[in-house]
MIVEX-61807 format. One record per residue (C-alpha): residue number from 1; residue in one letter; x, y, z. Coordinates in steps of 0.5 Angstrom, whole numbers. Layout:
<site seq="NUM" type="a" east="X" north="Y" up="Z"/>
...
# end
This chain:
<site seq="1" type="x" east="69" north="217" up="294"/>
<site seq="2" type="x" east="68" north="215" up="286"/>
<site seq="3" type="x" east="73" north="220" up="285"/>
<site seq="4" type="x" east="77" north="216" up="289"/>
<site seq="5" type="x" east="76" north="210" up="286"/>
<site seq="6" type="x" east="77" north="214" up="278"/>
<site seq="7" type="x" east="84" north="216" up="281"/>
<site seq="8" type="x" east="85" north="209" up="283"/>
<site seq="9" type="x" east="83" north="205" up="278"/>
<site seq="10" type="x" east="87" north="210" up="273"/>
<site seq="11" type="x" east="93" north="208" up="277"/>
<site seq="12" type="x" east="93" north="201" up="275"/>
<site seq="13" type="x" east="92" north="202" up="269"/>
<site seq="14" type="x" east="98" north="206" up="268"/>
<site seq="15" type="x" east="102" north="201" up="271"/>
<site seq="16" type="x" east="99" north="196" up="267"/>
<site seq="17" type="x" east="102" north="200" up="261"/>
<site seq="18" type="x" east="108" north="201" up="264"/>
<site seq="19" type="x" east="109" north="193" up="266"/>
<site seq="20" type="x" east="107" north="191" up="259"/>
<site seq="21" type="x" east="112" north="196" up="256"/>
<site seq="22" type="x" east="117" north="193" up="260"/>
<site seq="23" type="x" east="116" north="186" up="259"/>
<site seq="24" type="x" east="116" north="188" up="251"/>
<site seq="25" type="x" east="123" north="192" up="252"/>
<site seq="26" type="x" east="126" north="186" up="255"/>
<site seq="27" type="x" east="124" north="182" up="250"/>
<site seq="28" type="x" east="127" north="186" up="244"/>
<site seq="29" type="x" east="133" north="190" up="246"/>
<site seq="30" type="x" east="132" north="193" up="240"/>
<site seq="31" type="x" east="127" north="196" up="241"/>
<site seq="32" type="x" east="131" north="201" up="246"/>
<site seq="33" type="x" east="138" north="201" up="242"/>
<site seq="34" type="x" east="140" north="199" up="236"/>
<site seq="35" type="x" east="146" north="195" up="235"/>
<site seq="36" type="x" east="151" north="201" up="232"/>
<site seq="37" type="x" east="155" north="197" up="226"/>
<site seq="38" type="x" east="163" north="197" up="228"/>
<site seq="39" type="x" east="167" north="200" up="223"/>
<site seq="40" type="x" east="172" north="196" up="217"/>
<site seq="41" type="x" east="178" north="198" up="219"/>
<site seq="42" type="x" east="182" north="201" up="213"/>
<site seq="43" type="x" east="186" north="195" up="209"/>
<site seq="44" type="x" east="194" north="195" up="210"/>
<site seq="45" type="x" east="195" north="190" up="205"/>
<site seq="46" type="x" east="194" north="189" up="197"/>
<site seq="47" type="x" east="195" north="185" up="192"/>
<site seq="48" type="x" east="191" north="189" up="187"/>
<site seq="49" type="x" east="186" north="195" up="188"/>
<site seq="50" type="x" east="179" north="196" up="185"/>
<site seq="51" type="x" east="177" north="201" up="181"/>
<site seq="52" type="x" east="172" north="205" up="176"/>
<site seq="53" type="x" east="177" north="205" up="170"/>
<site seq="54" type="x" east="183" north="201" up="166"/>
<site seq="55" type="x" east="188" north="204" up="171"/>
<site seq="56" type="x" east="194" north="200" up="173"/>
<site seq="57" type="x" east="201" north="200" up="177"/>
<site seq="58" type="x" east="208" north="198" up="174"/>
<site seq="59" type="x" east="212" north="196" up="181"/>
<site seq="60" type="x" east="220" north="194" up="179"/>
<site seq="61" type="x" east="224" north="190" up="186"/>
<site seq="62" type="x" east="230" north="190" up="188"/>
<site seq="63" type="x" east="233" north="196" up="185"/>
<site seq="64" type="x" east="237" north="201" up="183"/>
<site seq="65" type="x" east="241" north="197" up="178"/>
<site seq="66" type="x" east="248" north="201" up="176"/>
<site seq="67" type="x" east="246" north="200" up="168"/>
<site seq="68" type="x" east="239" north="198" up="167"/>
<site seq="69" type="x" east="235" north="202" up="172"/>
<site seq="70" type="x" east="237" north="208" up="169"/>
<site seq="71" type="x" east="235" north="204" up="162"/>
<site seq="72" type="x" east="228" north="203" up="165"/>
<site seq="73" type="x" east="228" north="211" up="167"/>
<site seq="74" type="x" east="229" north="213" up="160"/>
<site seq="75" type="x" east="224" north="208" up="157"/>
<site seq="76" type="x" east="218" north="211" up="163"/>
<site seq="77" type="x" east="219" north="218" up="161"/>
<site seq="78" type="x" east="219" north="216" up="153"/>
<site seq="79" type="x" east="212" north="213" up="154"/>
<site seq="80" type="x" east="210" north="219" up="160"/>
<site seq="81" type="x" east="209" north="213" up="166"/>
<site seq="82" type="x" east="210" north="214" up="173"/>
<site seq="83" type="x" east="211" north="207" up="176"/>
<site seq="84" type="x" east="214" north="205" up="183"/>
<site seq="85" type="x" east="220" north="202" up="185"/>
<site seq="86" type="x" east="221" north="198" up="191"/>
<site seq="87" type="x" east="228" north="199" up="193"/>
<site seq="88" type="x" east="234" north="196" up="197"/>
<site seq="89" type="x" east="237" north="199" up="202"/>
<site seq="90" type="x" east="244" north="196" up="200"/>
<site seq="91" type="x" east="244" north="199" up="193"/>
<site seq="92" type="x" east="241" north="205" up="195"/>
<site seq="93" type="x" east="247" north="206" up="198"/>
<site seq="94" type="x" east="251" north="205" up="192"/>
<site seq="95" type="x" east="248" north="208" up="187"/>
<site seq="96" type="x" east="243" north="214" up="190"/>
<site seq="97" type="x" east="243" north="219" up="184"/>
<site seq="98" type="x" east="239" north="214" up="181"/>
<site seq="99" type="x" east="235" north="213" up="186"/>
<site seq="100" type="x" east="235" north="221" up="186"/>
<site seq="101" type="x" east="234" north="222" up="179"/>
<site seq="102" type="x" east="227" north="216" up="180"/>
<site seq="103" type="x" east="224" north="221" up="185"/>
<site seq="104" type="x" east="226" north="228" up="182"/>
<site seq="105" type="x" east="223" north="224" up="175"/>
<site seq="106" type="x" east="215" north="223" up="180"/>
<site seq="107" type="x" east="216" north="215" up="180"/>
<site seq="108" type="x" east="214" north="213" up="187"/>
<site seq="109" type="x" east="220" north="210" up="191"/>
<site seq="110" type="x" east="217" north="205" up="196"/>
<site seq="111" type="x" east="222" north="200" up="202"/>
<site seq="112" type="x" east="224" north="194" up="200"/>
<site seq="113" type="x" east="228" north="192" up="207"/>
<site seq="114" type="x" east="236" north="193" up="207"/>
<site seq="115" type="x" east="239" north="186" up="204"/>
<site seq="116" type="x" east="232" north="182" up="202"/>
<site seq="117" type="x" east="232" north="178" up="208"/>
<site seq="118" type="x" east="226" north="173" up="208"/>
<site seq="119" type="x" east="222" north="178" up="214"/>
<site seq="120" type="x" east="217" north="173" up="216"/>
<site seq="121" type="x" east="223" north="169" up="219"/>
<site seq="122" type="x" east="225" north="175" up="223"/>
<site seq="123" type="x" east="224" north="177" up="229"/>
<site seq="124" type="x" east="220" north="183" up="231"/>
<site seq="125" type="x" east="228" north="188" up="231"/>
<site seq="126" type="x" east="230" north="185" up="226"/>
<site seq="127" type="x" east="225" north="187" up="222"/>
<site seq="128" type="x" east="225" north="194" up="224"/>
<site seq="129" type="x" east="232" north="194" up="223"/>
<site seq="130" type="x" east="231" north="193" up="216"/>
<site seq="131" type="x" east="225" north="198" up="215"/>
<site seq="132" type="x" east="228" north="203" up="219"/>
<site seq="133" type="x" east="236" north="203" up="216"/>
<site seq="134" type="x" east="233" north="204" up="209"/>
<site seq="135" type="x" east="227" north="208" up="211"/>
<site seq="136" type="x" east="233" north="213" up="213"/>
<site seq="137" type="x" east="236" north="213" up="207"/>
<site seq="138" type="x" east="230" north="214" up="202"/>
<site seq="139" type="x" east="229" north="220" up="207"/>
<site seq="140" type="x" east="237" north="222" up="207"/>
<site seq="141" type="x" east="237" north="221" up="199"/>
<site seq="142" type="x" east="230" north="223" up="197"/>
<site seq="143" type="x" east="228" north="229" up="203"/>
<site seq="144" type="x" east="221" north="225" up="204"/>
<site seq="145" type="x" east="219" north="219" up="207"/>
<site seq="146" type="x" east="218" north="212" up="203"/>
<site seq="147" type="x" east="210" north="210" up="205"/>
<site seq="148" type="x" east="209" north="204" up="203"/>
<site seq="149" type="x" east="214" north="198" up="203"/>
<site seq="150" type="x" east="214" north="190" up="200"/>
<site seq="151" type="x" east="217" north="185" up="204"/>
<site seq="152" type="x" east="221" north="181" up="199"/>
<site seq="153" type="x" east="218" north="174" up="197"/>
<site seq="154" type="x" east="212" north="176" up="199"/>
<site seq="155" type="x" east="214" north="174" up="207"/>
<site seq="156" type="x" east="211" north="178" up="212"/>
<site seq="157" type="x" east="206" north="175" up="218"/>
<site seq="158" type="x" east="200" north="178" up="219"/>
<site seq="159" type="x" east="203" north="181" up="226"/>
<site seq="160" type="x" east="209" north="184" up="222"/>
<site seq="161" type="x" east="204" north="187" up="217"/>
<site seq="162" type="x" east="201" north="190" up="223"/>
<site seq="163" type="x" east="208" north="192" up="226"/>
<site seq="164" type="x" east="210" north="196" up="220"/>
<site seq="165" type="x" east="203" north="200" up="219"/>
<site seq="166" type="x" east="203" north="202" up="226"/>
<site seq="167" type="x" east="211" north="204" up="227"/>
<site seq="168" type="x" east="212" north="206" up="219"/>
<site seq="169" type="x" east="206" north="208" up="217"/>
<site seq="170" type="x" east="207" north="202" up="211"/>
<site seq="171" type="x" east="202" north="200" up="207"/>
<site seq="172" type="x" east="204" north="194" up="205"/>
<site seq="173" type="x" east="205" north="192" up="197"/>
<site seq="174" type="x" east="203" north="186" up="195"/>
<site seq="175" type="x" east="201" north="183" up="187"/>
<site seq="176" type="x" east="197" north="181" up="183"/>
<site seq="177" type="x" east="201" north="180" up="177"/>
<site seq="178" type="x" east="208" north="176" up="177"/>
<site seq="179" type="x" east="211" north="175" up="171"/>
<site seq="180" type="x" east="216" north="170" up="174"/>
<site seq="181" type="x" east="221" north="175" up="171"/>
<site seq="182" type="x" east="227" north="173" up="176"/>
<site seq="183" type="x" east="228" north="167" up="173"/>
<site seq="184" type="x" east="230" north="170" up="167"/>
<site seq="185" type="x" east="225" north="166" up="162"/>
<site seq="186" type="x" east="227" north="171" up="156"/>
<site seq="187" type="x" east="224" north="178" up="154"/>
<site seq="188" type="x" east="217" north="175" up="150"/>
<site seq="189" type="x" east="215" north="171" up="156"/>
<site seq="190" type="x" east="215" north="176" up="161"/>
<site seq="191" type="x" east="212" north="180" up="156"/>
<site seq="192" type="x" east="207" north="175" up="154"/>
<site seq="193" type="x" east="205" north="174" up="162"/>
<site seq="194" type="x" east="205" north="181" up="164"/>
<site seq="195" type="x" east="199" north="181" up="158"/>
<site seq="196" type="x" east="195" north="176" up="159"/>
<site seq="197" type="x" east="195" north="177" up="167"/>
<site seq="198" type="x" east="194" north="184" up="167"/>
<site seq="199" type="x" east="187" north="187" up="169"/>
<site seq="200" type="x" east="184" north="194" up="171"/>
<site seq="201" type="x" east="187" north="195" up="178"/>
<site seq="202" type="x" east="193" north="190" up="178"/>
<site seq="203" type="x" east="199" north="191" up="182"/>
<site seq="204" type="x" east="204" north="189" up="177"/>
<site seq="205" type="x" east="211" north="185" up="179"/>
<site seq="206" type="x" east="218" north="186" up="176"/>
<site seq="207" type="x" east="225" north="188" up="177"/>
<site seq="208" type="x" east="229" north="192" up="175"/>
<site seq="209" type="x" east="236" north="189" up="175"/>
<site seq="210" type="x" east="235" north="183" up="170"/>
<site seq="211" type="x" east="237" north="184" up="163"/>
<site seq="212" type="x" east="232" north="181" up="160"/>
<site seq="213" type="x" east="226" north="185" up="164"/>
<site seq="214" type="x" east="228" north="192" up="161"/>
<site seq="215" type="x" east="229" north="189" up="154"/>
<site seq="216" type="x" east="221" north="186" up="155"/>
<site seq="217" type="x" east="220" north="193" up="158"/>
<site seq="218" type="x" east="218" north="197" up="151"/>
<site seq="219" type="x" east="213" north="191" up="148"/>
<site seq="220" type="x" east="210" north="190" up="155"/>
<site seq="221" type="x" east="209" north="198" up="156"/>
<site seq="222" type="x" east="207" north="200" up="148"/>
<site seq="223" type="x" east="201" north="193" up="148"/>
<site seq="224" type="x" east="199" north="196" up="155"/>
<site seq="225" type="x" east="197" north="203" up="151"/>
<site seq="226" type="x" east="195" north="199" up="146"/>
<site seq="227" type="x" east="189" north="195" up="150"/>
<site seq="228" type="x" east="187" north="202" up="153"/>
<site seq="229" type="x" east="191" north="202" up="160"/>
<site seq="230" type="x" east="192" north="208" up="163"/>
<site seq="231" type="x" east="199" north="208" up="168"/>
<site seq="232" type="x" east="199" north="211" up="176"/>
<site seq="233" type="x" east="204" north="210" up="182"/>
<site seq="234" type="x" east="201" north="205" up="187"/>
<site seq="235" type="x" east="199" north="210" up="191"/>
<site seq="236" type="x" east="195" north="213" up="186"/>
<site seq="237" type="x" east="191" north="207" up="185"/>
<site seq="238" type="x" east="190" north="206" up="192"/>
<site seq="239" type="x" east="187" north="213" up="192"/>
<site seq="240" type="x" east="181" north="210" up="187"/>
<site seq="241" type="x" east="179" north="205" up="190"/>
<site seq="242" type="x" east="172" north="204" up="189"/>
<site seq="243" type="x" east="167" north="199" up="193"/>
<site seq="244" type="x" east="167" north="192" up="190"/>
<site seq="245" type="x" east="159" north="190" up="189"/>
<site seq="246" type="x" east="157" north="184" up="193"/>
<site seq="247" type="x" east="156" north="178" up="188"/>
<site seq="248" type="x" east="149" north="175" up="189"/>
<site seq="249" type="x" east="149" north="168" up="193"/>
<site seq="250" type="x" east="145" north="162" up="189"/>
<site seq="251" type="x" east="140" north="158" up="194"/>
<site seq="252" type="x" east="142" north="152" up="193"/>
<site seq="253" type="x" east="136" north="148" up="192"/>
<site seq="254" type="x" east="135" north="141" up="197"/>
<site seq="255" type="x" east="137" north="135" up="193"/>
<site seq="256" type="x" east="139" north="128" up="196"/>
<site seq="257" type="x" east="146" north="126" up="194"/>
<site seq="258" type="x" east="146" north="120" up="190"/>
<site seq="259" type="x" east="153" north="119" up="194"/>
<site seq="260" type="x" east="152" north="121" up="201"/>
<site seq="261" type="x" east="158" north="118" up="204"/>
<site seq="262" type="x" east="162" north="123" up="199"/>
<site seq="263" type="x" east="156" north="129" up="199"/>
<site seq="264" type="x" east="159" north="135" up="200"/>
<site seq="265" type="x" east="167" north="133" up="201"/>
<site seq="266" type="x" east="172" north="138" up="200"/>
<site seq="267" type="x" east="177" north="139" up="195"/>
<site seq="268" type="x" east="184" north="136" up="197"/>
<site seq="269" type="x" east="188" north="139" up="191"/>
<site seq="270" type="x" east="194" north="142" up="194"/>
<site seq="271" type="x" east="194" north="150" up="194"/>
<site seq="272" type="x" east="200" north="153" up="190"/>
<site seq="273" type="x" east="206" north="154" up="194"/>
<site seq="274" type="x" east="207" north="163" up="194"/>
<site seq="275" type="x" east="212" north="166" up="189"/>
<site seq="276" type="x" east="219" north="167" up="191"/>
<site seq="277" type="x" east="218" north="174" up="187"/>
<site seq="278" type="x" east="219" north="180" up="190"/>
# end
């Protein structure tokens, strides 16, 4: 009988147990499954890359120019720097040794669409179109595939960025550095610019079919070296890209406003209008 009433009581007690157990499990599903971090989907998209180091990118649109791209080639092997050209299907196909002549030299050779059409404007064939008849072409031309791709004007939705990723492979190349040269502002300017803009991992924007470019090419590139920068195609930088550390966040300290009407108003100032470039 008092073995009965020990086995008895044991089994309450390891019921109580398991309900106690229960309850705290339904109060803290983490007690059971950790939530498991989602994660980041790689960037498509850039305007310049970070990186451990005073590596930048020299981009140069809407080529290849009969008479100044080659220019511009003989300037590159002078200096030892490999760049990257974002090129039209239309004077690819006029002028494919030059084309020929940048790949075999080991600049980078990206798709800058058939006829510079502001793509974000385009329905989702008419972009393929674009990509795809360059694309082609490159490959006709160069025997390998362009991998990255610049929308001219910078014009590309979000849906469309996503398109040519997943269709092309693309990773689209953006900048960060503009040094209006389109406008034709006179060599110095766009010298002046590209220096005072350029930073470690910056993605630098100009064409190679503006006289005044290639003449701004050989101060831009000789003060460059100067200040410590080291040259490498965009898939390069791409390829160094370090994690960038958080910043800290202040706590803001409770205060009253002398001005509660207006405390906490957001600035109405009007953001900039993108650049035609590209």
């Amino acid at each position: 009988m008092f073995t009965a009433r020990v086995f008895f009581l044991g089994l309450i007690a390891l019921f109580g147990t398991g309900l106690v157990r229960a309850q705290d499990t339904a109060a803290d599903p983490n007690a059971v499954k950790k939530a498991t971090p989602v994660p980041a989907e790689p960037r498509i998209s850039f305007n310049s890359v970070h990186v451990d180091g005073p590596y930048i990118a020299m981009t140069f649109d809407d080529g290849p120019s009969e008479k100044l791209t080659p220019k511009l080639l003989d300037l590159l092997a002078a200096h030892h720097i490999k760049a990257t050209f974002f090129v039209i299907g239309e004077n690819v196909a006029e002028h494919p040794q030059i084309l020929a002549r940048a790949a075999r030299e080991g600049h980078e050779i990206g798709n800058h669409s058939w006829s510079h059409p502001y793509l974000g404007k385009m329905s989702d064939d008419g972009v393929r179109r674009e990509m795809r008849r360059t694309d082609d072409l490159i490959k006709e031309t160069i025997g390998t595939r362009p991998t990255l791709m610049r929308p001219p004007y910078g014009s590309l939705s979000v849906r469309q960025k996503r398109l040519v990723h997943d269709e092309f492979g693309y990773q689209v190349i953006l900048w960060d550095v503009d040094p209006l040269d389109w406008k034709r502002p006179g060599p110095s300017v766009v010298c002046n610019r590209i220096l005072k803009e350029t930073r470690a991992g910056s993605i630098v924007l100009s064409h190679d079919i503006h006289p005044g470019t290639i003449e701004a090419m050989p101060a831009t590139l000789s003060q460059l070296e100067a200040k410590g920068f080291k040259f490498v195609t965009v898939s390069e930088l791409i390829g160094m890209a370090t994690p960038e550390t958080p910043k800290p966040t202040a706590t803001p300290r409770a205060q009253s406003s002398p001005h509660p009407a207006t405390s906490g108003a957001r600035s109405t100032s009007p953001v900039p209008a993108p650049s035609p470039s590209g």
